[in-house]
Jmol script that loads the backbone (N, CA, C; Angstrom):
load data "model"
ATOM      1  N   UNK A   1      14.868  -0.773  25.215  1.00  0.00           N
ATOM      2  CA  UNK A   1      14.721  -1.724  24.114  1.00  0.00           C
ATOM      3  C   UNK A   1      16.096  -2.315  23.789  1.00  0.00           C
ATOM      4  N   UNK A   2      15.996  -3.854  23.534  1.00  0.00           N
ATOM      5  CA  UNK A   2      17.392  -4.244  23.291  1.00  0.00           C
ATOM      6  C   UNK A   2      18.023  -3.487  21.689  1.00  0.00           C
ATOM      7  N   UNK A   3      19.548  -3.393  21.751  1.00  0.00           N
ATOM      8  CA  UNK A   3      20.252  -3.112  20.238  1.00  0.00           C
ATOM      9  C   UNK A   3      19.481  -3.794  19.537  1.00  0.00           C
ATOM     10  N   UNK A   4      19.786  -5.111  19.193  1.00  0.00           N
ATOM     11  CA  UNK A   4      19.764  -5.871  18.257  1.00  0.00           C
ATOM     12  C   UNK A   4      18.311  -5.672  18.044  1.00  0.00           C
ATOM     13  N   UNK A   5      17.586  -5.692  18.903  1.00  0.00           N
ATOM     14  CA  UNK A   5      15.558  -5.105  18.326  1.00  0.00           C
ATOM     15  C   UNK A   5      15.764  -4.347  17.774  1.00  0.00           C
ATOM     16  N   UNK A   6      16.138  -3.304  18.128  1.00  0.00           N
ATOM     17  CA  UNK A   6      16.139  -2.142  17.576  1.00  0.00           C
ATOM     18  C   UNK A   6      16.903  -1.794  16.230  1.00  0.00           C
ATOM     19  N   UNK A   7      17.751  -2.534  16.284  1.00  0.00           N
ATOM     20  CA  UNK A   7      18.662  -2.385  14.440  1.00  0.00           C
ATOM     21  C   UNK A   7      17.467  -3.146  13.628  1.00  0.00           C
ATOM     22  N   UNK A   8      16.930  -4.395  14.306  1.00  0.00           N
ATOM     23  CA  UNK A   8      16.138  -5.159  13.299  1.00  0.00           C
ATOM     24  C   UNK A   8      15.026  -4.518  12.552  1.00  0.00           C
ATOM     25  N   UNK A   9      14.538  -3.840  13.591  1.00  0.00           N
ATOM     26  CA  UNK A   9      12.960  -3.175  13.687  1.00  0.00           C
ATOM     27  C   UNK A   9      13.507  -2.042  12.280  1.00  0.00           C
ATOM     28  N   UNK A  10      14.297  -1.008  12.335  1.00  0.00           N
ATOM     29  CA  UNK A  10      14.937  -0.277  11.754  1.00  0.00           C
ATOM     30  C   UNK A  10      14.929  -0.313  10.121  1.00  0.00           C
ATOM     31  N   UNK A  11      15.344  -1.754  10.390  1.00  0.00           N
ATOM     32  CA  UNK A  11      15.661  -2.496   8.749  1.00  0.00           C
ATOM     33  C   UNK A  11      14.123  -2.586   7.877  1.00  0.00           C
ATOM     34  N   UNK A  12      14.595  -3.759   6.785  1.00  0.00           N
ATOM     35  CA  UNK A  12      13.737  -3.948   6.015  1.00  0.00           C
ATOM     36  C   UNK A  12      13.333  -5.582   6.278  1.00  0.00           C
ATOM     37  N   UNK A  13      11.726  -5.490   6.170  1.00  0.00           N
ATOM     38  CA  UNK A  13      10.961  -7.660   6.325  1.00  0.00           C
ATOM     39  C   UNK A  13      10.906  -8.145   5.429  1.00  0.00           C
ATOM     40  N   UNK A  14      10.858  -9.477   5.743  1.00  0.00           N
ATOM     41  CA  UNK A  14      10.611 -10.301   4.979  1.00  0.00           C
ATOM     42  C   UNK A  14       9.844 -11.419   5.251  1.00  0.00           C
ATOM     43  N   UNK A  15       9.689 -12.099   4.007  1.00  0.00           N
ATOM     44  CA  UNK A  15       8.356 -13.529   4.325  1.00  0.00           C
ATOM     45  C   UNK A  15       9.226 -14.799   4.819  1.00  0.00           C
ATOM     46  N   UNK A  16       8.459 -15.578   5.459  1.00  0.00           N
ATOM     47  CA  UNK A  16       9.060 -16.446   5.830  1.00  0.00           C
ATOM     48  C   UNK A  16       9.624 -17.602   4.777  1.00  0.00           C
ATOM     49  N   UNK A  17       9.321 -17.309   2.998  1.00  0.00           N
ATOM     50  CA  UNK A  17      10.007 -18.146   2.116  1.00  0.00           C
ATOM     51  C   UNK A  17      11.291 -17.362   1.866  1.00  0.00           C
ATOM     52  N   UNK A  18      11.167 -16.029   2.240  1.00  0.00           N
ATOM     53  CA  UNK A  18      11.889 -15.160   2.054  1.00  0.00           C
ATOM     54  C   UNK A  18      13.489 -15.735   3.231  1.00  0.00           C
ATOM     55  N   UNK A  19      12.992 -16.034   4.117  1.00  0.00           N
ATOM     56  CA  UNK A  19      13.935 -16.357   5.864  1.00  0.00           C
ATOM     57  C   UNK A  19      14.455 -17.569   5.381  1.00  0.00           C
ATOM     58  N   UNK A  20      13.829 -18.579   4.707  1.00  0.00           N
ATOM     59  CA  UNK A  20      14.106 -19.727   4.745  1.00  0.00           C
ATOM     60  C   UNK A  20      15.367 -19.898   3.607  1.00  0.00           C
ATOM     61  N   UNK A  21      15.498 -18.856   2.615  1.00  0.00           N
ATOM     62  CA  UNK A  21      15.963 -18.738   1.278  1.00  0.00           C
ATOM     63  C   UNK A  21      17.067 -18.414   1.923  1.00  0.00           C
ATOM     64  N   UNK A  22      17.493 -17.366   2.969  1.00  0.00           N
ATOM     65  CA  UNK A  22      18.298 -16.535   3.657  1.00  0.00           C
ATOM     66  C   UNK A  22      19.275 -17.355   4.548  1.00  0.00           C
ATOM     67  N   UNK A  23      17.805 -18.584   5.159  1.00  0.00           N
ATOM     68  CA  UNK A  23      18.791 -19.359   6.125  1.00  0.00           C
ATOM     69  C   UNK A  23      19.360 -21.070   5.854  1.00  0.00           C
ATOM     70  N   UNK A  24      18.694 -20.841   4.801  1.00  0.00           N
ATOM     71  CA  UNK A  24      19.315 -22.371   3.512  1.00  0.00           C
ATOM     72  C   UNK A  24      18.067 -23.279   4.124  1.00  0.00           C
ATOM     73  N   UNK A  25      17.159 -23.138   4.531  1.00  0.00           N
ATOM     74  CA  UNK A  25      16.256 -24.644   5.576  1.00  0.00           C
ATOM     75  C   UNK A  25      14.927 -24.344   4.794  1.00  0.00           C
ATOM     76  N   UNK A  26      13.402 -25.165   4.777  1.00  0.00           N
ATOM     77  CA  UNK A  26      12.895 -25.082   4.303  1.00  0.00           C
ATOM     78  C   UNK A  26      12.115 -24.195   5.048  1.00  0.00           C
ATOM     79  N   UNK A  27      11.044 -23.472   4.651  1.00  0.00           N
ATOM     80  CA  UNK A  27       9.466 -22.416   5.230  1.00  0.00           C
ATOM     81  C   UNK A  27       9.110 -23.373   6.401  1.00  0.00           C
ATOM     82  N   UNK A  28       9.036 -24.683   6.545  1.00  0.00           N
ATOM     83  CA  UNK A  28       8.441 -25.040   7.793  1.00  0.00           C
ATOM     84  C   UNK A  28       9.405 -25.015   8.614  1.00  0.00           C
ATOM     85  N   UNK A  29      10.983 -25.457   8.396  1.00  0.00           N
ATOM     86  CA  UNK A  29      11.892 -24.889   9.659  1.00  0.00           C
ATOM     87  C   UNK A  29      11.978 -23.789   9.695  1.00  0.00           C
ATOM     88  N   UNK A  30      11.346 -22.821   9.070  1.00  0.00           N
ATOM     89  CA  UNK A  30      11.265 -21.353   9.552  1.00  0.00           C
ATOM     90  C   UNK A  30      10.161 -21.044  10.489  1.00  0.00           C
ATOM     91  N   UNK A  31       9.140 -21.547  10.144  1.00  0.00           N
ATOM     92  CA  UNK A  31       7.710 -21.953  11.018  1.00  0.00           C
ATOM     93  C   UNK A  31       8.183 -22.284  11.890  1.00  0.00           C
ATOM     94  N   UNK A  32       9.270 -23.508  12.502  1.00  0.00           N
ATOM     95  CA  UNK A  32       9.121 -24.041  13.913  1.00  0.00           C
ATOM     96  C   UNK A  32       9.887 -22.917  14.640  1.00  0.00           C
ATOM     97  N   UNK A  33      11.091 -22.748  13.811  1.00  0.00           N
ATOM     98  CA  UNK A  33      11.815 -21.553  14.364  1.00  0.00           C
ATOM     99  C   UNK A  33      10.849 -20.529  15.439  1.00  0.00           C
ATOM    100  N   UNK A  34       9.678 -19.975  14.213  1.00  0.00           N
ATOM    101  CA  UNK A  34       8.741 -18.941  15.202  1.00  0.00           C
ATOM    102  C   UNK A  34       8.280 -19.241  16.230  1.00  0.00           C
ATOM    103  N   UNK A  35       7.753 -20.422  15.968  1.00  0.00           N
ATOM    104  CA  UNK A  35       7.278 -21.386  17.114  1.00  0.00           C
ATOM    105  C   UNK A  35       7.878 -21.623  18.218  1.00  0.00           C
ATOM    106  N   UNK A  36       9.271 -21.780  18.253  1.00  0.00           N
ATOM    107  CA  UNK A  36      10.327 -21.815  19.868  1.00  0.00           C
ATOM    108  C   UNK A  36      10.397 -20.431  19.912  1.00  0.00           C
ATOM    109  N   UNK A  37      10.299 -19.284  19.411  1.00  0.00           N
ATOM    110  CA  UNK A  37      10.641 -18.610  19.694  1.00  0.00           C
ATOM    111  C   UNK A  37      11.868 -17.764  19.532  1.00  0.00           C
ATOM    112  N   UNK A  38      12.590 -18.695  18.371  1.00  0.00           N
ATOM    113  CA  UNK A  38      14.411 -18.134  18.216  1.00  0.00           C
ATOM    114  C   UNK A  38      13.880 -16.871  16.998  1.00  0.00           C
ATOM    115  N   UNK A  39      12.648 -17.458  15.861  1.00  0.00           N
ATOM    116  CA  UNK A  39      12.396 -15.659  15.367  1.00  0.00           C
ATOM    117  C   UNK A  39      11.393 -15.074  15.805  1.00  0.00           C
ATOM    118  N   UNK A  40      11.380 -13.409  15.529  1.00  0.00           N
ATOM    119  CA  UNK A  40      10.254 -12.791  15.773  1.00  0.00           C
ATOM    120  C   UNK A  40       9.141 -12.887  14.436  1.00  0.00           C
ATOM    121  N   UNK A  41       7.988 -12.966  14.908  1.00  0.00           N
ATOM    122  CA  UNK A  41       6.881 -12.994  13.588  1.00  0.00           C
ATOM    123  C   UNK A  41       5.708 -12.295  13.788  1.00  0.00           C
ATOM    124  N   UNK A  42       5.113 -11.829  12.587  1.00  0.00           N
ATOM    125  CA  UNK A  42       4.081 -10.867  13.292  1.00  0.00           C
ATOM    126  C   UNK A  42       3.203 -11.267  11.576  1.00  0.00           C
ATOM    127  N   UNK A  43       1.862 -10.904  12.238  1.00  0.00           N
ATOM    128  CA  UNK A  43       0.930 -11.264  10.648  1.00  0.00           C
ATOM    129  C   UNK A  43       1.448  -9.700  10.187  1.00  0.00           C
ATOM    130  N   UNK A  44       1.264 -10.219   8.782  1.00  0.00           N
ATOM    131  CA  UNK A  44       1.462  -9.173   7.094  1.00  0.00           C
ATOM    132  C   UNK A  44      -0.042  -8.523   7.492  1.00  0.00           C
ATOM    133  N   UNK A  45      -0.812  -9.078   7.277  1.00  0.00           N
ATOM    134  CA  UNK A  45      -2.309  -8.230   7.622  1.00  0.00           C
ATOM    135  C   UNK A  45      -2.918  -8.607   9.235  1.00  0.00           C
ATOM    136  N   UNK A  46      -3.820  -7.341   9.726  1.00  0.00           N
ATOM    137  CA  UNK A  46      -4.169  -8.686  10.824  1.00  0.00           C
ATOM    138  C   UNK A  46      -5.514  -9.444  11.055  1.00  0.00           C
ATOM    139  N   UNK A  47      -4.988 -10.723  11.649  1.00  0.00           N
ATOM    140  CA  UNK A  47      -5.647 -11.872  11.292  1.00  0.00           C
ATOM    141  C   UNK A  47      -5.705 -12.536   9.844  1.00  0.00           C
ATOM    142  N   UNK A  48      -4.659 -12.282   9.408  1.00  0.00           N
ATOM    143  CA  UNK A  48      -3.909 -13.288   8.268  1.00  0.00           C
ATOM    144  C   UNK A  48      -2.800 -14.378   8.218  1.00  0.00           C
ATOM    145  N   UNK A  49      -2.596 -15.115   7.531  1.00  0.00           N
ATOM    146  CA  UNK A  49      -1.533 -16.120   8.031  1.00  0.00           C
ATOM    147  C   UNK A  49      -0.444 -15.782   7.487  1.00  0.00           C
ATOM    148  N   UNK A  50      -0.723 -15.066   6.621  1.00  0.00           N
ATOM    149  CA  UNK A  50       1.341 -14.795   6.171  1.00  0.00           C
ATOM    150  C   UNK A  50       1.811 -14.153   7.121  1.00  0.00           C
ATOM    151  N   UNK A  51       3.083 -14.428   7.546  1.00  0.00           N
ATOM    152  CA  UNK A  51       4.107 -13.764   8.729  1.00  0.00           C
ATOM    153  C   UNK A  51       5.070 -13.180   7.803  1.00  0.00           C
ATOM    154  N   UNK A  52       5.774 -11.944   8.748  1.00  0.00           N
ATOM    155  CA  UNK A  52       6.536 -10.765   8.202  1.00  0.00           C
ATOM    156  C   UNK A  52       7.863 -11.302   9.315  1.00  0.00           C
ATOM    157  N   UNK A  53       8.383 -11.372   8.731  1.00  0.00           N
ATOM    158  CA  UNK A  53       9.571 -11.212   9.930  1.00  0.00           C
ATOM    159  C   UNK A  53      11.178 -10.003   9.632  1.00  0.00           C
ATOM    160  N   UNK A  54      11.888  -9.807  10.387  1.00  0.00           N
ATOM    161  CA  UNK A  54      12.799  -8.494  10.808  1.00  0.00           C
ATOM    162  C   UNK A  54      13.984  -9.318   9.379  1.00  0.00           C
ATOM    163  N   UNK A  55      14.372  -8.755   8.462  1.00  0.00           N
ATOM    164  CA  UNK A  55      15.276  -9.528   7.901  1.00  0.00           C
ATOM    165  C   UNK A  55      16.800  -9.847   8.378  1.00  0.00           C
ATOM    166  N   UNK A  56      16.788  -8.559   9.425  1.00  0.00           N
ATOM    167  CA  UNK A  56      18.326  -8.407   9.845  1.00  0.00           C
ATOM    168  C   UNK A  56      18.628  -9.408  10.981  1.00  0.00           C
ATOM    169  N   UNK A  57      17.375  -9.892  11.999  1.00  0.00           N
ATOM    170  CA  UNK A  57      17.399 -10.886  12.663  1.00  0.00           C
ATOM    171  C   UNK A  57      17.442 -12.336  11.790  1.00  0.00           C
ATOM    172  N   UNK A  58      16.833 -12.759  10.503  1.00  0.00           N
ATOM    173  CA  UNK A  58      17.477 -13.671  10.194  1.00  0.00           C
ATOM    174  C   UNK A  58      18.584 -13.572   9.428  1.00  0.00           C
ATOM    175  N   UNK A  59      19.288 -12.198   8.776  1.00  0.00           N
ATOM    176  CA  UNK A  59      20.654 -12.347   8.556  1.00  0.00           C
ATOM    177  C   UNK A  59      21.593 -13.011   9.626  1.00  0.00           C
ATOM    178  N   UNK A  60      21.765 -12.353  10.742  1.00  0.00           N
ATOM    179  CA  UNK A  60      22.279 -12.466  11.867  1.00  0.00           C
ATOM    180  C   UNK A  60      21.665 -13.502  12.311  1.00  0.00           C
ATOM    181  N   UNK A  61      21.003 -14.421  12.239  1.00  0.00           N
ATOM    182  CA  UNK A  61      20.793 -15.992  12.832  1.00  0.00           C
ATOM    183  C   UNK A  61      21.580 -17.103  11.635  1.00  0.00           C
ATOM    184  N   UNK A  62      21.322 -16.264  10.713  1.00  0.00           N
ATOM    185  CA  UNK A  62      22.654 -17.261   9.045  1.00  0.00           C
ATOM    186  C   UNK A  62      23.697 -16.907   9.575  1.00  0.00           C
ATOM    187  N   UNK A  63      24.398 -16.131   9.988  1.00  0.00           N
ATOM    188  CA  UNK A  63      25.401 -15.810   9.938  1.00  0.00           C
ATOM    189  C   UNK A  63      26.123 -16.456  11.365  1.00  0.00           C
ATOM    190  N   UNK A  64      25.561 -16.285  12.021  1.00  0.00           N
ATOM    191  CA  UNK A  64      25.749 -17.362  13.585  1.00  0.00           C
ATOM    192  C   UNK A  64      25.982 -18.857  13.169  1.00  0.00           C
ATOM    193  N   UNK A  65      24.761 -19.261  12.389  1.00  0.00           N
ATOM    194  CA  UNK A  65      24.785 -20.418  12.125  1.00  0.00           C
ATOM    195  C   UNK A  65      25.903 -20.695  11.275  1.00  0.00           C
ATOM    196  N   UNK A  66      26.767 -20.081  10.265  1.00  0.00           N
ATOM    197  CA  UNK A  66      27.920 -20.273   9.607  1.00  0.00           C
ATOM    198  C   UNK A  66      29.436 -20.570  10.838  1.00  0.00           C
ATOM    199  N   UNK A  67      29.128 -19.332  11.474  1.00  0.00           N
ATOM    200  CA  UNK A  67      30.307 -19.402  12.583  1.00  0.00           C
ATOM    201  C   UNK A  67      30.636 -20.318  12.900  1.00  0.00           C
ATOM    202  N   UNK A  68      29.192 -20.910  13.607  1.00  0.00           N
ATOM    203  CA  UNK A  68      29.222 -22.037  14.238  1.00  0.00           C
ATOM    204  C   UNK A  68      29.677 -23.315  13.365  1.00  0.00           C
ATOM    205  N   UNK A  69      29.008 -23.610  12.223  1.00  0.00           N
ATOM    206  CA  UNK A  69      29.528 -24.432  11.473  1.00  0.00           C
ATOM    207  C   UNK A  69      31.136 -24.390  10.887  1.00  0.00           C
ATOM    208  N   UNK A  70      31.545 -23.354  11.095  1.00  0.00           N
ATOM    209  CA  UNK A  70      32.912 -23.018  10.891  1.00  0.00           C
ATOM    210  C   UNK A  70      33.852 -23.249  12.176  1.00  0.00           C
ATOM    211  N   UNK A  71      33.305 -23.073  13.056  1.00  0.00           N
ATOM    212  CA  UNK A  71      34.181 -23.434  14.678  1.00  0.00           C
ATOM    213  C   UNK A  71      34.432 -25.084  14.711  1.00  0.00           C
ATOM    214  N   UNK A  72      32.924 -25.651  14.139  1.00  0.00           N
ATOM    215  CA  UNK A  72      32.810 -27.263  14.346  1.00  0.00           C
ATOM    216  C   UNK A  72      34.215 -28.355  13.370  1.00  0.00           C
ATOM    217  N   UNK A  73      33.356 -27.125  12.370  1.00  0.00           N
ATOM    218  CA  UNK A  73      34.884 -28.077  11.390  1.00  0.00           C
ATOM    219  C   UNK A  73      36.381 -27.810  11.665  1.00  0.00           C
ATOM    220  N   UNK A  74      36.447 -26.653  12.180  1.00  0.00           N
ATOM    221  CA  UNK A  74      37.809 -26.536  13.128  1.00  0.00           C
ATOM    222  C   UNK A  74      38.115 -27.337  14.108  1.00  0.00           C
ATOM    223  N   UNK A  75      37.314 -27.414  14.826  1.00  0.00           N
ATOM    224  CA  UNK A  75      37.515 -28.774  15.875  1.00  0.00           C
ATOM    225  C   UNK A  75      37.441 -29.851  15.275  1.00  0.00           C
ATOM    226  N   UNK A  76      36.671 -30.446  14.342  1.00  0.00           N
ATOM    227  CA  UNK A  76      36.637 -31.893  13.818  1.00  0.00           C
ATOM    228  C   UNK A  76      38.140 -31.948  13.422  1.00  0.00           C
ATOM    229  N   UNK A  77      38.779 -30.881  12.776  1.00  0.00           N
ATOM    230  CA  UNK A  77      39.797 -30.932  11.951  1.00  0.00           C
ATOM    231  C   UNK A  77      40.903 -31.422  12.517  1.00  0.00           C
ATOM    232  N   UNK A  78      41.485 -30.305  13.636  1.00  0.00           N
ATOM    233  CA  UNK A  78      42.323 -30.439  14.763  1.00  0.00           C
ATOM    234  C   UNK A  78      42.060 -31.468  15.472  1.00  0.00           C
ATOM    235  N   UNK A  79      41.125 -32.121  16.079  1.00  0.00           N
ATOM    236  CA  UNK A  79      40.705 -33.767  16.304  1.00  0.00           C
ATOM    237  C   UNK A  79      40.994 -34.553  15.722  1.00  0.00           C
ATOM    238  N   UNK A  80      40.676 -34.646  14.531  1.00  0.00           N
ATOM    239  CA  UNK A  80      40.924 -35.869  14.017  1.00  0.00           C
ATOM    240  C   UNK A  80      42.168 -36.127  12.767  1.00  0.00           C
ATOM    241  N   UNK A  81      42.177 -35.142  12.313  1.00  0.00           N
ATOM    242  CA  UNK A  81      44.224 -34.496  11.364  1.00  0.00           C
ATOM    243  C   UNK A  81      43.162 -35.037  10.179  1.00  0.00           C
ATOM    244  N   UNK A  82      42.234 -34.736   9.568  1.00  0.00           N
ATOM    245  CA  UNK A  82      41.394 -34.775   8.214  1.00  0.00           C
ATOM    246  C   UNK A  82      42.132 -33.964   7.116  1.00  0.00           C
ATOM    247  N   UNK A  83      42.587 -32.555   7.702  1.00  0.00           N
ATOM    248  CA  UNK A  83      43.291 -32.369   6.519  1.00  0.00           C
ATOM    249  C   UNK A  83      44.794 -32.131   6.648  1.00  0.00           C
TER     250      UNK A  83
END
end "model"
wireframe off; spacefill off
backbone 0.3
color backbone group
């Protein structure tokens, strides 16, 4: 089983208004998210529509996504002498 499954699985879920709150975007870019495949989702009951998802996998997808937004403005910066 991969680490990172396995720390997630470990942890504590959450709802997908819950992911979206976590990852600043709205419940339906959390929806498409499931949909490509970048989160894991599983029904709350089964054959229900609320989805549960790993919270530590969308910590760790916010937190990527900061990096990244933090690398970009480093390069914009050094590119272009902004500050």
């Amino acid at each position: 089983m991969d680490e990172n499954l396995r720390r997630w699985a470990s942890g504590p879920e959450c709802s997908v208004s819950e992911a979206a709150r976590i990852l600043k975007v709205s419940r339906e870019s959390v929806r498409r998210m499931i949909l490509r495949g970048d989160l894991y989702a599983w029904p709350a009951v089964p054959g229900g529509m609320k989805k549960l998802l790993w919270e530590g996998q969308v910590r760790d997808m916010a937190a990527a996504a900061r990096a990244e937004a933090i690398r970009r403005g480093k390069m914009m910066q050094s590119t272009f002498n902004f500050f």
